[in-house]
N, C-alpha and C positions, 0 to 999 in steps of 0.2 A: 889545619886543625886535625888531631889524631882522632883516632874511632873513641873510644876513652874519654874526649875532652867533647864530641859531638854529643854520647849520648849522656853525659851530664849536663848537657847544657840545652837537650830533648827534656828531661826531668826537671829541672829548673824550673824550663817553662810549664810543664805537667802540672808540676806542683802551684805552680803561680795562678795558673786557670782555676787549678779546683778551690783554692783559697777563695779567687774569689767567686765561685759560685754558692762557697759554704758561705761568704756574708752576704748575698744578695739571697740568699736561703732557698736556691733554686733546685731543692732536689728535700726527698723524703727521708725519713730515720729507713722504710725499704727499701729504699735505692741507695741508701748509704752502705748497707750491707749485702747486694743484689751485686754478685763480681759476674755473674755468668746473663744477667738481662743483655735486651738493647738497648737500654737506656746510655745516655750519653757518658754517665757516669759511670755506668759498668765497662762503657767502651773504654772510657778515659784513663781506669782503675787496669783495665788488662793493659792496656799499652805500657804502664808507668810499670807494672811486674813485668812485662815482657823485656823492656829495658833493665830494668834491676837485674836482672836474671844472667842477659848479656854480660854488663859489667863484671857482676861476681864469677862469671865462665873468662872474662877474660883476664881477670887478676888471677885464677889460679892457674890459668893456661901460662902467664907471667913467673909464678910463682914454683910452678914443676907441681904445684899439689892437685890432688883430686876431691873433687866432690864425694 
């Protein structure tokens, strides 16, 4: 699997967690917008930007473009 296809499939599951922690409603309207707590959520919320971030530095590193 390429780096590329790992961290989309890191996000996937990112996303699939916090899905369902939004329907088991395990988290506040603060914690929903809390990116810098310790809360689980805000850990959850940086890991998932920390990836995204990767991705888009490695599609323009792909790409020849610059941020």
């Amino acid at each position: 699997m390429s780096e590329k296809q790992d961290i989309i499939k890191q996000m996937l599951e990112l996303q699939s967690k916090f899905i369902d922690l939004e329907h088991r409603g395990e988290f506040s309207a603060e914690e929903y917008y809390d990116s810098d707590g310790d809360s689980e959520l805000a850990r959850h919320k940086r890991a998932y930007d920390e990836l995204a971030t990767r991705l888009v530095d490695m599609a323009h590193a792909e790409k020849g473009s610059h941020r």
